[in-house]
C-alpha positions as CSV (number, residue, x, y, z in Angstrom):
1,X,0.0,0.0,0.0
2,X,1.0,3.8,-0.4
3,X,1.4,6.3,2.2
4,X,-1.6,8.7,2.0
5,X,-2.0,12.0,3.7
6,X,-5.5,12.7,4.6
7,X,-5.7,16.5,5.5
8,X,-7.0,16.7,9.3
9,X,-9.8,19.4,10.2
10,X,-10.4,18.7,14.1
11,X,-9.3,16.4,16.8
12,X,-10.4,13.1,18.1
13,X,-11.7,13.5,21.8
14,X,-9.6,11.7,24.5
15,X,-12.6,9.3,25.3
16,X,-12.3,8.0,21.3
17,X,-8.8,7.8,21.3
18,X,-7.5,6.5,25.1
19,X,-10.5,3.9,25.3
20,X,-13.1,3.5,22.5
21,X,-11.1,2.4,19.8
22,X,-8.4,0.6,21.4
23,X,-11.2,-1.6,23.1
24,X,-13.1,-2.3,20.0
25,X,-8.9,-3.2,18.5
26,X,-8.4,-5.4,22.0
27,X,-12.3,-7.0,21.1
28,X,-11.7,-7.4,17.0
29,X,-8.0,-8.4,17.6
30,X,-7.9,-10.7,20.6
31,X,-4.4,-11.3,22.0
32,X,-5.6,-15.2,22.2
33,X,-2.9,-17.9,21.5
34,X,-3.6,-20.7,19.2
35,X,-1.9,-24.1,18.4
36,X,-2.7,-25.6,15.1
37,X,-0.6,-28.5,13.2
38,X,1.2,-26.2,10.4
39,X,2.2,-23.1,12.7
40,X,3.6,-22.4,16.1
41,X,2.1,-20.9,18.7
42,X,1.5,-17.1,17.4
43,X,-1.3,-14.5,18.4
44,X,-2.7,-11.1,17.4
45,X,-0.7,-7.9,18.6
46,X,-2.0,-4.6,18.2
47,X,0.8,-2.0,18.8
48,X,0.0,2.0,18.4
49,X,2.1,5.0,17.4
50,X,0.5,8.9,17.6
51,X,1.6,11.3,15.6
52,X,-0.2,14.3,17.1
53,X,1.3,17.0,14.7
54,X,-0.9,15.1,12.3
55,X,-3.7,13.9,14.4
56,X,-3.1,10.6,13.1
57,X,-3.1,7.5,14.9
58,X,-1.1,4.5,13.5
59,X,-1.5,0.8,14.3
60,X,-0.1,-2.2,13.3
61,X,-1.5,-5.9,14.3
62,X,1.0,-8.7,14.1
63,X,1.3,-12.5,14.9
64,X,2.8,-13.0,18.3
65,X,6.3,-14.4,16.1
66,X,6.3,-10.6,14.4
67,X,4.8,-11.1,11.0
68,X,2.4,-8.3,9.4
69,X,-1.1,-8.7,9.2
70,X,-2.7,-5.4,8.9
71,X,-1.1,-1.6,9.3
72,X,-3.2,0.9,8.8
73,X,-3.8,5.0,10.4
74,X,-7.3,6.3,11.9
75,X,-7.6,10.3,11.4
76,X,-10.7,12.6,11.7
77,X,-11.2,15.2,9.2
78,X,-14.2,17.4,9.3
79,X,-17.1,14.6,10.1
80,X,-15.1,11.5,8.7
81,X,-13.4,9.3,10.5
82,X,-10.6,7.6,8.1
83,X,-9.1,4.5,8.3
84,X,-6.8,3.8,5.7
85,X,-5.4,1.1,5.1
86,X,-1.8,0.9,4.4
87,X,-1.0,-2.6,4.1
88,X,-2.4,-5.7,4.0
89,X,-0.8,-9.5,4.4
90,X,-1.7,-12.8,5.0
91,X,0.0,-13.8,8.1
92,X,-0.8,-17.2,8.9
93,X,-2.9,-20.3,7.6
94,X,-6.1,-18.9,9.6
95,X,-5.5,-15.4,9.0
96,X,-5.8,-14.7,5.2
97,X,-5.6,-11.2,2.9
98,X,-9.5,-11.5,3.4
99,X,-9.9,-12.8,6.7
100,X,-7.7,-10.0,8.0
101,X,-9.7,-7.3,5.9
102,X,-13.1,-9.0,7.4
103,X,-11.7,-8.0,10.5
104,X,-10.8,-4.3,9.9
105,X,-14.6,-4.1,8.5
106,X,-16.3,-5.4,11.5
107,X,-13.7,-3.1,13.7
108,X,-15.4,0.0,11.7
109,X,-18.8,-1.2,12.0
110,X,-18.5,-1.2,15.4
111,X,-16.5,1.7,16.0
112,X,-19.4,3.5,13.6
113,X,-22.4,2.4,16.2
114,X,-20.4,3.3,19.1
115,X,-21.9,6.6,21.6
116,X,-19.5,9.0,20.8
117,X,-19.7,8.4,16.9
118,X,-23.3,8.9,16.7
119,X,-23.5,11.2,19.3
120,X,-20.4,13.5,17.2
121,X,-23.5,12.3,14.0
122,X,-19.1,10.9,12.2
123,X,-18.8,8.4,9.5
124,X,-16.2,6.0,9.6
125,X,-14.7,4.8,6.2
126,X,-12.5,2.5,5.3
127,X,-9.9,4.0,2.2
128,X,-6.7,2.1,0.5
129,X,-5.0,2.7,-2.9
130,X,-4.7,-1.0,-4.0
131,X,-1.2,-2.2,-4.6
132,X,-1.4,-5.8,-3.8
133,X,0.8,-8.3,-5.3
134,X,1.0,-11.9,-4.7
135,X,4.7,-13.2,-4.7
136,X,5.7,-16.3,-6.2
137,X,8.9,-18.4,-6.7
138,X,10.8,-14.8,-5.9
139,X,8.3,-13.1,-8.7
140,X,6.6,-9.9,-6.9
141,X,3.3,-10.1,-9.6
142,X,0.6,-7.8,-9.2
143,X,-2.6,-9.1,-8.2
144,X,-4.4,-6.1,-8.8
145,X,-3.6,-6.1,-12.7
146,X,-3.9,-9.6,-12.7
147,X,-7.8,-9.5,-11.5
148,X,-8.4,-6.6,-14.1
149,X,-6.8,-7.9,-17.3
150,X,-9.0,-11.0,-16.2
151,X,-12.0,-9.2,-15.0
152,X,-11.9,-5.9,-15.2
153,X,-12.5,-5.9,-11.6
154,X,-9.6,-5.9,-9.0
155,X,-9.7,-8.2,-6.1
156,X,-10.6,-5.0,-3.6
157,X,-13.7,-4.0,-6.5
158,X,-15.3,-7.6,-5.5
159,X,-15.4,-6.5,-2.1
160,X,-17.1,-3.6,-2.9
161,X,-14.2,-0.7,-3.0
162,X,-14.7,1.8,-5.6
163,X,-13.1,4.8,-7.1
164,X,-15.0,7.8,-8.0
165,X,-14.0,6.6,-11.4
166,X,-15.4,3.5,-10.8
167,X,-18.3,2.9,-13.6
168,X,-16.0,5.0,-16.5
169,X,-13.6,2.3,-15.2
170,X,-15.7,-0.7,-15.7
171,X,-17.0,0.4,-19.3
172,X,-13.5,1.3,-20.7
173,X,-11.8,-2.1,-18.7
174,X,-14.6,-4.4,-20.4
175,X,-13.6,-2.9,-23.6
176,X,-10.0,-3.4,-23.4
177,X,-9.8,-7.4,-22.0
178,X,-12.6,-8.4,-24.9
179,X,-9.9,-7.6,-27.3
180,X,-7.7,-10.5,-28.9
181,X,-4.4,-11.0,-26.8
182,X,-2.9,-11.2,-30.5
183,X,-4.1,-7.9,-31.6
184,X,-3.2,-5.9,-28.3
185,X,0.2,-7.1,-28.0
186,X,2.2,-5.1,-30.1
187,X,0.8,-2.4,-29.2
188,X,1.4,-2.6,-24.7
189,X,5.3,-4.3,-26.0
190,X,5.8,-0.8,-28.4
191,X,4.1,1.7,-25.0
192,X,6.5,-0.4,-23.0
193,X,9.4,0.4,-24.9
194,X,9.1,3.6,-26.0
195,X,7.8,5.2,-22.9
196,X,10.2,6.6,-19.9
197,X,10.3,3.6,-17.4
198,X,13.8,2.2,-18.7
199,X,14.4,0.0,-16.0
200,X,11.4,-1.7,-16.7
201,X,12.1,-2.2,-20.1
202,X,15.0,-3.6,-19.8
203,X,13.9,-6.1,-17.3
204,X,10.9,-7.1,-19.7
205,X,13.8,-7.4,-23.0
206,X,16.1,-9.5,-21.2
207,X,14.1,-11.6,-19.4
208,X,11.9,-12.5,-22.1
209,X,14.6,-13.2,-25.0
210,X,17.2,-14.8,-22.3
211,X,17.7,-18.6,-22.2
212,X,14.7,-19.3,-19.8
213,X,11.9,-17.9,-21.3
214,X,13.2,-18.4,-24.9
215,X,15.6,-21.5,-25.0
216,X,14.9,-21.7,-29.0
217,X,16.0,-18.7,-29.7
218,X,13.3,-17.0,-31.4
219,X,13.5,-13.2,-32.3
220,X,10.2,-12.3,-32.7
221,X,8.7,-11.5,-29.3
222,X,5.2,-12.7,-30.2
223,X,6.5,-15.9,-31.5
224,X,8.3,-16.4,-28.2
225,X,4.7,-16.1,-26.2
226,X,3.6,-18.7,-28.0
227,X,6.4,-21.1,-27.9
228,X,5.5,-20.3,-23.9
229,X,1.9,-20.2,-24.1
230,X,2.1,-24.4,-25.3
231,X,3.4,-25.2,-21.7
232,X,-0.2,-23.9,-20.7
233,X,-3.4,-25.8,-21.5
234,X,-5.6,-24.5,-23.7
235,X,-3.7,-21.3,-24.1
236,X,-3.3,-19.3,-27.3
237,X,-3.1,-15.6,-28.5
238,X,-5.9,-15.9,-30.6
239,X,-7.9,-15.8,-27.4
240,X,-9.0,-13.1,-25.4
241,X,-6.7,-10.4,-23.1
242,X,-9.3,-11.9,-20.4
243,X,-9.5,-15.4,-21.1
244,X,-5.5,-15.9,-21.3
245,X,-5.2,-14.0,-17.9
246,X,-7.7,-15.9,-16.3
247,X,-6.6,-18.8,-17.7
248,X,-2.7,-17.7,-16.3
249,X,-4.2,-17.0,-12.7
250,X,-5.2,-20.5,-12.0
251,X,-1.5,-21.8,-12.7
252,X,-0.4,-19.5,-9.4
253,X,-2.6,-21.9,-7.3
254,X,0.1,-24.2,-5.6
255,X,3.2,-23.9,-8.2
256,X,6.3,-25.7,-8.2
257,X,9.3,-23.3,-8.1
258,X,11.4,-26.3,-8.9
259,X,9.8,-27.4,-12.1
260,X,7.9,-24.5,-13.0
261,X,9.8,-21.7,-12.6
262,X,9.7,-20.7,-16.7
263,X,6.0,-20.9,-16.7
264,X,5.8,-18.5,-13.5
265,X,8.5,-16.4,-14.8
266,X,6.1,-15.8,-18.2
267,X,3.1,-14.9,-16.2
268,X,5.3,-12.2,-14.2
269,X,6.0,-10.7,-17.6
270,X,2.8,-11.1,-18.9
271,X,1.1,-9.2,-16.0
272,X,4.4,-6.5,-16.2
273,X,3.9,-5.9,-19.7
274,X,0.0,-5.2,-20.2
275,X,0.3,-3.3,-16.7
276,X,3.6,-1.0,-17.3
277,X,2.7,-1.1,-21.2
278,X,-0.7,0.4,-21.1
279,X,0.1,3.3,-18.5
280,X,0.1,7.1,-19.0
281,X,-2.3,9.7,-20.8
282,X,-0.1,9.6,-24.4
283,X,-0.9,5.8,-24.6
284,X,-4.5,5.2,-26.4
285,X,-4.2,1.3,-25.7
286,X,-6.3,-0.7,-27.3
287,X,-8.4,1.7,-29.3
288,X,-8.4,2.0,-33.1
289,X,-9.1,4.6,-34.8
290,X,-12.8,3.7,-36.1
291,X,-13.8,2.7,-32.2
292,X,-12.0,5.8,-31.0
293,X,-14.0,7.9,-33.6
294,X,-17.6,6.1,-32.7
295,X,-17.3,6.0,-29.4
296,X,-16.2,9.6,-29.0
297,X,-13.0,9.0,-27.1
298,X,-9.8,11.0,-27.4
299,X,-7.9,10.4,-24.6
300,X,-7.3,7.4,-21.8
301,X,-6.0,8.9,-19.1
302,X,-4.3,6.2,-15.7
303,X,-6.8,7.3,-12.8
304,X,-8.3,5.0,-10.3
305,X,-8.1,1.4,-10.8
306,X,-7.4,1.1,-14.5
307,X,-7.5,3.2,-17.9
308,X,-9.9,6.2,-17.4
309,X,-11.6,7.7,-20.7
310,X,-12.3,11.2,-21.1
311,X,-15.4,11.8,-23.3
312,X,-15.0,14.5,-26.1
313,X,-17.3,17.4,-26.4
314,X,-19.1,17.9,-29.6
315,X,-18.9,21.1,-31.1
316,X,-21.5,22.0,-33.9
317,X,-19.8,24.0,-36.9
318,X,-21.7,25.9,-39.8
319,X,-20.4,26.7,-43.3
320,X,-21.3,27.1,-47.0
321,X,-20.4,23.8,-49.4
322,X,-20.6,24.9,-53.4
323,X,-23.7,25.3,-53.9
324,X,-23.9,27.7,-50.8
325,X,-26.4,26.2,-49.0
326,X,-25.1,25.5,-45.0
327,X,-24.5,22.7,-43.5
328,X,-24.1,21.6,-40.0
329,X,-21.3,19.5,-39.0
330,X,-20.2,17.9,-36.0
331,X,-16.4,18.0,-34.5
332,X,-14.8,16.4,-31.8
333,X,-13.3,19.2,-28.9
């Protein structure tokens, strides 16, 4: 997750701060031990740090053996009481991604029915910028662009956390996966390697023409995916954006670094390249020139979740033809 500033207006009341919340924490977050066969004995730690030049109360809960499961900040500004949440882990086999999110919900629901929250008439919301990533066989891949490219919906969308952007989003992301994998491809590899993230591009190059991912020796990038894409099942680029990344998402269930480590490496580039390659206002991905004309588009601009689209306004213009009679035409702004 990224750090976020939320701009404070007023103060929490010592009653909020010194008891309510850390007793709803204590009651959501139990320091209970556990035993189970696959773990050792671990429990939930909530530890608190105030930053009272900000107003901004930080906590982070942890297993009782010191690994992450949730960090997150509780501010107040005007009526709104903000928790954002910073980051977000699976920490052991009973406390998941989601388990550990289930939990921060049901710690705002009750800190929203609480006396002082009703009787102040706050709203307590939950905010994040999503930057999840699952990490596999030393491969950080982003599980946020891996939902979308096989959605259009990221994993925190399904649980009902929107952008403002969030139905432009949906339209324009639907649009872009039901395009052929084929067709799109040349156009995220030419964004990737002609826009300004070097480093990135140079990791994508040599990764995907060294001797792992391309032990014939094939110069043609696209002809290298597919020489990859026959270690999956039913996998081709004639298929969908959506269909080959859904189809690419199940292989992360329970891999085999040993054996598997070319077909993990591929997906990592996969997800890289249609994430990195279809960023920024100047890249029009996945639009041709008759839809962008129809549809009235003229720019896709990175907002929110995934490629924003701008509508054009229409401008009616008069003039003469030959035979001086007007006509009305209309033009794009």
């Amino acid at each position: 997750m990224a750090e976020f500033t939320i701009p404070v207006t007023n103060l929490f009341s010592p009653n909020l701060i010194n008891n309510i919340i850390p007793e709803l924490l204590n009651e959501t977050f139990p320091r209970t031990q556990s035993l189970s066969r696959s773990q050792s004995l671990s429990w939930f730690n909530v530890t608190t740090s105030n930053q009272r030049q900000k107003n901004m109360y930080v906590y982070q809960v942890r297993t009782g053996d010191g690994k992450n499961c949730l960090h997150f900040s509780i501010t107040l500004n005007d009526n709104i009481v903000n928790i954002y949440l910073n980051k977000l882990d699976k920490c052991s086999s009973d406390a998941t991604g989601t388990k550990n999110l289930n939990k921060l919900e049901s710690f705002a629901d009750k800190l929203q029915k609480s006396d002082e929250i009703i009787k102040n008439n706050y709203k307590v919301v939950i905010e994040l910028i999503d930057e999840s990533y699952l990490t596999v066989c030393d491969k950080k891949i982003s599980l946020k662009y891996l939902f979308l490219l096989k959605s259009g919906k990221s994993w925190y969308n399904k649980l009902g956390y929107i952008s403002s952007n969030y139905t432009a989003e949906q339209k324009n992301n639907q649009i872009v996966i039901q395009r052929s994998f084929e067709d799109a491809f040349p156009i995220v590899v030419d964004n990737l390697m002609n826009g300004d993230n070097e480093e990135l591009n140079y990791i994508f190059t040599t990764t995907i023409t060294g001797s792992l991912i391309n032990p014939e020796r094939n110069t043609d990038l696209l002809e290298i995916v597919k020489a990859n894409m026959i270690l999956f099942e039913n996998l081709s680029t004639s298929m969908k954006i959506k269909d080959v990344f859904a189809n690419l998402h199940k292989y992360l269930i329970n891999p085999s670094c040993a054996s598997n480590i070319r077909e993990i490496t591929f997906i990592y580039l996969m997800v890289l390249l249609f994430r990195y390659g279809s960023d920024g206002p100047e890249f029009k991905i996945m639009y041709d020139n008759e839809l962008m004309k129809t549809e009235g588009f003229t720019d896709v601009r990175r907002g929110g979740d995934f490629w924003v689209i701008v509508k054009t306004k229409k401008v009616k213009t008069t003039r003469k033809n030959k035979n001086n009679k007007k006509t009305t035409t209309t033009k794009n702004k």
